[in-house]
N, C-alpha and C positions, 0 to 999 in steps of 0.2 A: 104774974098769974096768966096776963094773954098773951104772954110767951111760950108759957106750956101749953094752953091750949091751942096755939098753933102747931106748935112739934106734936101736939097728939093729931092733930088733921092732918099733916104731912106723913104718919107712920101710919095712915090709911091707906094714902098710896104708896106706901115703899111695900105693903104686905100685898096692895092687889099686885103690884109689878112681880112679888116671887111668886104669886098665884100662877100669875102667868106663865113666869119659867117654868112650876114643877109641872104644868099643864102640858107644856109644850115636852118636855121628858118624859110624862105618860104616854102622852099620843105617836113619840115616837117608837118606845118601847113596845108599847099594844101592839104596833106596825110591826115590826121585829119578829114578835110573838109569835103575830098569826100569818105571817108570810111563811118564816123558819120552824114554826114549832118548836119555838123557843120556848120551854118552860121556865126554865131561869130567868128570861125579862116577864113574862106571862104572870111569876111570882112577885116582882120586883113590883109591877104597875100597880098590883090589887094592894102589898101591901105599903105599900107608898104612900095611898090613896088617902091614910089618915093625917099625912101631912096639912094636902088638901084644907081637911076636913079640920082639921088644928086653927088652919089660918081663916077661916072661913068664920071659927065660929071664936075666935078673937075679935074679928072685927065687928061682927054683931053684939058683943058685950062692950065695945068702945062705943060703938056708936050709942046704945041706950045710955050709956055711961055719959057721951060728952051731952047727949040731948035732957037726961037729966043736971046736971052738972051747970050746962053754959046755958042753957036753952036758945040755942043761935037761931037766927033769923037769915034769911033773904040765902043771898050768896051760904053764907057757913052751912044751912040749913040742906041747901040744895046740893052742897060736897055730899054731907054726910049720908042723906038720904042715899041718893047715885051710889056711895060708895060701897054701902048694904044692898042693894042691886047688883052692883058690879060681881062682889063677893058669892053671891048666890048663882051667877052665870056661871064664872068661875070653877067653883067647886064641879056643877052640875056638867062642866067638863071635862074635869078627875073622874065624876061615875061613867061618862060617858065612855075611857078610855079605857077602866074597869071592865065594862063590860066587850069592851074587845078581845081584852085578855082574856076573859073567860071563856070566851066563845074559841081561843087556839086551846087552851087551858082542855078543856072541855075534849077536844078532839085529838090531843096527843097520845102518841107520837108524828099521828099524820098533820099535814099542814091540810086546815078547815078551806084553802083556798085555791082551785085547781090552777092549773100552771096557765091557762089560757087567759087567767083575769089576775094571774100577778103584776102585770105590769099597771093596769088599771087600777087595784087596792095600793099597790105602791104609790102614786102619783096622789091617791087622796088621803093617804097620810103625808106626803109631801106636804100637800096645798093645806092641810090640816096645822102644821109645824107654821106654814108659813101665814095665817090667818092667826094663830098666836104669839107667833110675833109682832106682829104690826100690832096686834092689839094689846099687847106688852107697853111699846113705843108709846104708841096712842096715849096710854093710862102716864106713863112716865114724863112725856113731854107736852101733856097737854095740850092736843095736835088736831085740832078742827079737819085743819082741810086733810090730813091721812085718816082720820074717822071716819070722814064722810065719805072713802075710798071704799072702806068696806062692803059695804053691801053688793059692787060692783066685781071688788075679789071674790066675794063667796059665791057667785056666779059660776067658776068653775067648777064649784065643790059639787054645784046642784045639776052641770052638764057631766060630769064624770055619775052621778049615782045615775041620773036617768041611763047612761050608757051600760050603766053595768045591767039593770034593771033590762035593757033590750037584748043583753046576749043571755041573761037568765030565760026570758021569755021567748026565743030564737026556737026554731026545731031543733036544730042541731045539739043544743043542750039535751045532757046524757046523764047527769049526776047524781040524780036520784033526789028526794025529797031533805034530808038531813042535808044536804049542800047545799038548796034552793036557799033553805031557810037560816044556815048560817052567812053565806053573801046577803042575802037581803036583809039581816038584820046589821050585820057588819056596814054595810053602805045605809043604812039607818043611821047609824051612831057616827061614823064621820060625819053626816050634813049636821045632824046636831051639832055638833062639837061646832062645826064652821057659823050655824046659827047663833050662839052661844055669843060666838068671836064677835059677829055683826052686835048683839044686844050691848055687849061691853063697849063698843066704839058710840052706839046710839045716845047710851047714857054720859060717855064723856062728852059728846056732844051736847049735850042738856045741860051738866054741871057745867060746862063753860060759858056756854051761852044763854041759857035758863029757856032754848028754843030746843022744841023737836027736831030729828035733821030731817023731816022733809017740811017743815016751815023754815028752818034756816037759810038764809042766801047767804055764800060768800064775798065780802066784798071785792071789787071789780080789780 
């Protein structure tokens, strides 16, 4: 019997770990989308998105299920809980990437993002893929000290949106208002997404250690 209920605690983290992946395959696609005007990935993200949504809301029927069932304490207690956390980031990373699609989706055949700030939305879907990764690992290997790296990687994510944010606000910008507000909300939805990434590494953080990561110290 607490055999199976450990294999059902461990297939909480093998569902947050594909979370991760389809998250990181959204967010690259949404990039795709809305750089190329790609409708076919633009398609692919939205309706993908119930994957997500599938795994997300599995784990919250496990979770009530093992806290009915085992009623665990201490450590089991504090997986389970994080790991209903985790899932709710997660997911709310699939919408996030949704809505990027929708915003190329929206303005096809034209790409919603003028050529002067593709290199810029390029790089924060880069650093987007790449903060899903780690927080992939993170969740996978049970990794304290790359957890507590996070908050430090999503740092670029928040110097690239301010960037963008200063050439929207610039003179020189000519775009008219329907472009103001597709980039600004587009560089909206990548920081989330990178926010999203830091919550999921925070709370591994916590189910490891049962400490916040800014009360945690690493040992020397």
């Amino acid at each position: 019997m607490r055999d199976t209920y450990h294999e059902e605690l461990d297939a909480l983290g093998g569902r947050l770990v594909e979370m991760t992946r389809l998250a990181r395959h959204a967010i690259a696609r949404a990039t795709t989308a809305l750089l190329d005007a790609d409708l076919t990935a633009a398609q692919e993200v939205i309706s993908g998105d119930e994957e997500l949504n599938r795994l997300d809301e599995e784990i919250e029927a496990s979770v009530f299920d093992l806290m009915a069932r085992q009623q665990p304490v201490a450590t089991d207690l504090r997986t389970i809980i994080t790991a209903l956390h985790m899932s709710g980031d997660l997911e709310r990373m699939g919408d996030h990437a949704v809505h990027i699609a929708k915003i190329a989706r929206r303005r096809h055949p034209d790409s919603a993002i003028p050529s002067e700030l593709r290199s810029i939305v390029l790089e924060m879907g880069h650093q987007a893929e790449l903060l899903v990764i780690k927080a992939g690992e993170v969740v996978e290997n049970r990794d304290v000290e790359s957890a507590l790296e996070l908050d430090s990687d999503d740092d670029r994510m928040d110097k690239l949106r301010r960037k963008l944010l200063r050439r929207i606000l610039s003179p020189e910008w000519k775009h008219g208002v329907e472009s103001t507000m597709d980039v600004t909300l587009a560089g909206r939805f990548y920081e989330r997404f990178g926010d999203h990434a830091v919550h999921v590494a925070d709370n591994l953080v916590y189910m490891v250690t049962g400490e916040k990561p800014k009360d945690f110290e690493p040992e020397a």
